[in-house]
LOVEX-44614 format. One record per residue (C-alpha): residue number from 1; residue in three letters; x, y, z negated. Coordinates in Angstrom, 3 decimals, padded with zeros to 6 digits. Layout:
! residues N
+-----+------+----------+----------+----------+
| pos | code |        x |        y |        z |
+-----+------+----------+----------+----------+
| NUM |  Ala |        X |        Y |        Z |
...
+-----+------+----------+----------+----------+
***
This chain:
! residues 128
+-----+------+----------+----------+----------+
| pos | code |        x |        y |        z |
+-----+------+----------+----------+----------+
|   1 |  Unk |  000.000 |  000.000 |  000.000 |
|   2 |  Unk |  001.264 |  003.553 |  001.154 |
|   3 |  Unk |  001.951 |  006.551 | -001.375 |
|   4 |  Unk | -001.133 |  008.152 | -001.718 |
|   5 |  Unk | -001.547 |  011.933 |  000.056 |
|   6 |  Unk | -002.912 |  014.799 | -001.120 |
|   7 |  Unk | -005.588 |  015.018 |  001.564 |
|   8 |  Unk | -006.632 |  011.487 |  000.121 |
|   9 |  Unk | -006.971 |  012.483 | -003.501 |
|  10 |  Unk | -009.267 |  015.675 | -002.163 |
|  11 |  Unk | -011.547 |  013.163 | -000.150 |
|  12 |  Unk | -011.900 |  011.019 | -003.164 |
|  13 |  Unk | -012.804 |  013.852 | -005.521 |
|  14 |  Unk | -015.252 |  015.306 | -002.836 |
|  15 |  Unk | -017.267 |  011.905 | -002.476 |
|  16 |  Unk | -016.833 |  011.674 | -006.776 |
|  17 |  Unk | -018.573 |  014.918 | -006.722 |
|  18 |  Unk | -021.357 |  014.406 | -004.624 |
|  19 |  Unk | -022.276 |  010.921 | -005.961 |
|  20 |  Unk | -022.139 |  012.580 | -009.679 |
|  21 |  Unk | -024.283 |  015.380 | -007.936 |
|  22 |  Unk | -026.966 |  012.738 | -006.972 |
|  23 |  Unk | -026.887 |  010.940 | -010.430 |
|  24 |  Unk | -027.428 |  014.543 | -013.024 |
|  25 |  Unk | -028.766 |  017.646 | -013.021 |
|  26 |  Unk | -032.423 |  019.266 | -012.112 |
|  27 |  Unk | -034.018 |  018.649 | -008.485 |
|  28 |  Unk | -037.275 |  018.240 | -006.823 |
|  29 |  Unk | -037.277 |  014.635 | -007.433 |
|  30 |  Unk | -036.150 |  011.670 | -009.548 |
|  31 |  Unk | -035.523 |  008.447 | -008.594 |
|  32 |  Unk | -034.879 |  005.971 | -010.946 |
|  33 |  Unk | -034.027 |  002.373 | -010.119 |
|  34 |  Unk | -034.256 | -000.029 | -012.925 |
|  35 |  Unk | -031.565 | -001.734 | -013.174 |
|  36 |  Unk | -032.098 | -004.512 | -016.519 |
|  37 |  Unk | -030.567 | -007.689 | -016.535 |
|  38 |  Unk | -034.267 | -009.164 | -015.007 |
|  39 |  Unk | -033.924 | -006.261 | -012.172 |
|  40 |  Unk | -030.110 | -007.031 | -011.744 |
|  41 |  Unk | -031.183 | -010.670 | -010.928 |
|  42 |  Unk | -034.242 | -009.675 | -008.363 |
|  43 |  Unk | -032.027 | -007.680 | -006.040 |
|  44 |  Unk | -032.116 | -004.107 | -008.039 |
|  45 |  Unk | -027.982 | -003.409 | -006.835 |
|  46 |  Unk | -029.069 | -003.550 | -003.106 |
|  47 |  Unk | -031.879 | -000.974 | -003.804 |
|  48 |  Unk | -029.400 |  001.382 | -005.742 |
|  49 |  Unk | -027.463 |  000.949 | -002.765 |
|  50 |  Unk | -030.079 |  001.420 | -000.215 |
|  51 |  Unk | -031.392 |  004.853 | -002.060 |
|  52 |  Unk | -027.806 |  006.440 | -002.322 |
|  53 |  Unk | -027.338 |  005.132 |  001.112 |
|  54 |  Unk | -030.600 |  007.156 |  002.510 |
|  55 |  Unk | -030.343 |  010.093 |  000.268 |
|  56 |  Unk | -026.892 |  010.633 |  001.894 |
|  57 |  Unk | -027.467 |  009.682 |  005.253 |
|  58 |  Unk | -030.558 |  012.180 |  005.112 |
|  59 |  Unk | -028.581 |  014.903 |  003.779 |
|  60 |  Unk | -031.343 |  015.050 |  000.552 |
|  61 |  Unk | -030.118 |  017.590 | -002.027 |
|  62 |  Unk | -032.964 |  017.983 | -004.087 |
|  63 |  Unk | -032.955 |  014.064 | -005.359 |
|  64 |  Unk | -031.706 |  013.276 | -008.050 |
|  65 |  Unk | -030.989 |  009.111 | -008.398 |
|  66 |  Unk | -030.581 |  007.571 | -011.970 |
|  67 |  Unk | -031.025 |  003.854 | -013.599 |
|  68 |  Unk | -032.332 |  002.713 | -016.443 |
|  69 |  Unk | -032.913 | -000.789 | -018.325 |
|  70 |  Unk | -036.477 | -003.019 | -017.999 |
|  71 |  Unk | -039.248 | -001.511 | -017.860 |
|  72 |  Unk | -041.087 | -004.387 | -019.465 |
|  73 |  Unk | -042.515 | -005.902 | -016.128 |
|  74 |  Unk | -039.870 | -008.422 | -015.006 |
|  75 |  Unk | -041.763 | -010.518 | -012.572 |
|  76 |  Unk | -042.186 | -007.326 | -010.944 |
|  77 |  Unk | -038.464 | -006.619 | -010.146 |
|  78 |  Unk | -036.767 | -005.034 | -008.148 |
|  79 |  Unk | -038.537 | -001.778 | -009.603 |
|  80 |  Unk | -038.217 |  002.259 | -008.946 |
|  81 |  Unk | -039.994 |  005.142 | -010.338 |
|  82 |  Unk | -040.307 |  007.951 | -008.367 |
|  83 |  Unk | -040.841 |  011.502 | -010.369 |
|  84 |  Unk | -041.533 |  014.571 | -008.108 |
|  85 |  Unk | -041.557 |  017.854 | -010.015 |
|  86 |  Unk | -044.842 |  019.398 | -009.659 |
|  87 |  Unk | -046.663 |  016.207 | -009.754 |
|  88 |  Unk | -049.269 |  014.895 | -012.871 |
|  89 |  Unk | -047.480 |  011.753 | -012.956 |
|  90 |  Unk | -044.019 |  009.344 | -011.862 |
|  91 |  Unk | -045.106 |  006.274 | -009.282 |
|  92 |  Unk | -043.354 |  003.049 | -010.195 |
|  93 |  Unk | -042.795 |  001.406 | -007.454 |
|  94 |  Unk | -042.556 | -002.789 | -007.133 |
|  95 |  Unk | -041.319 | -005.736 | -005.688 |
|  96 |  Unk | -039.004 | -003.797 | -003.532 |
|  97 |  Unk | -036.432 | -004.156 | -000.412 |
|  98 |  Unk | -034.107 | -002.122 |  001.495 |
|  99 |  Unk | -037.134 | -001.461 |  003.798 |
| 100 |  Unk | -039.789 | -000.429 |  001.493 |
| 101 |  Unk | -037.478 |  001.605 |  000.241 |
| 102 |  Unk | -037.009 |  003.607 |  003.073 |
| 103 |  Unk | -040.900 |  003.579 |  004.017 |
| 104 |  Unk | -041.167 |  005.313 |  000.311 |
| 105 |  Unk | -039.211 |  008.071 |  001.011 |
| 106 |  Unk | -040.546 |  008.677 |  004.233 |
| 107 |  Unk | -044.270 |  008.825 |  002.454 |
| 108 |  Unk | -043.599 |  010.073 | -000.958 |
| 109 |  Unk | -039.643 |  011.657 | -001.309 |
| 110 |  Unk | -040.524 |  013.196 |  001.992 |
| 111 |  Unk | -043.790 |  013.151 |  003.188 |
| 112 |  Unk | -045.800 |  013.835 | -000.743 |
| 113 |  Unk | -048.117 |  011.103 | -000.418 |
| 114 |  Unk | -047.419 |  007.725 | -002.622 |
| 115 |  Unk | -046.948 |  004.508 | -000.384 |
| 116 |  Unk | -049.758 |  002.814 | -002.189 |
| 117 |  Unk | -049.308 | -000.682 | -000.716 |
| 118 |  Unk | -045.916 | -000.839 | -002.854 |
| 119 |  Unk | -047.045 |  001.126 | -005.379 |
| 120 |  Unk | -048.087 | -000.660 | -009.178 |
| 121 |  Unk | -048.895 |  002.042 | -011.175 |
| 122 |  Unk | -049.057 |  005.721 | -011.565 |
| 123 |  Unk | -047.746 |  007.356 | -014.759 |
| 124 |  Unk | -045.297 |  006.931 | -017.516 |
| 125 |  Unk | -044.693 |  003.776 | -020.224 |
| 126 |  Unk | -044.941 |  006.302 | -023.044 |
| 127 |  Unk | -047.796 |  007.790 | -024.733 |
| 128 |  Unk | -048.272 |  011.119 | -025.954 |
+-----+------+----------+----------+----------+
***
């Protein structure tokens, strides 16, 4: 392996920054991909993938994307919740692939509407 450059070290700290970017901080939407050990197992590591993947390749600065642990609802996994500011309630989102994935940001990330057919439930796990 060759010395690394300067040039290399400022490519690496410019994807570091834009991944942290997508992960923290205040936007028009949240995604959050549950990532428990049940979600791990059901595929959840491709669908991280795939929604870092499509939030990049669609240039989307305004979503945020986080993980968390179960939500509870394992034979439902691979899970999402999708939080758009402005909006009563998050959308969790189930049984998901790379291509539902992408048909849910076309309809709700991008479009405002939730893509019912993959859609389990609307609102939070907590009560207030």
């Amino acid at each position: 392996m060759g010395k690394i450059k300067i040039e290399d070290l400022a490519k690496i700290r410019d994807a570091t920054k834009y991944q942290t970017a997508l992960r923290q901080g205040a936007a028009r939407v949240r995604i959050n991909v549950h990532m428990g050990t049940c979600g791990i197992a059901a595929g959840a590591r491709e669908i991280l993938t795939t929604v870092m993947k499509e939030i990049e390749t669609r240039s989307l600065h305004d979503v945020i994307v986080t993980n968390s642990g179960c939500a509870g609802l394992c034979s439902q996994e691979p899970m999402m919740t999708v939080q758009v500011v402005d909006e009563p309630a998050p959308v969790k989102y189930v049984a998901l692939t790379a291509q539902k994935v992408r048909k849910i940001i076309d309809v709700h990330v991008l479009g405002g509407q939730i893509a019912k057919e993959y859609a389990l439930a609307v609102g939070s796990e907590t009560t207030r």
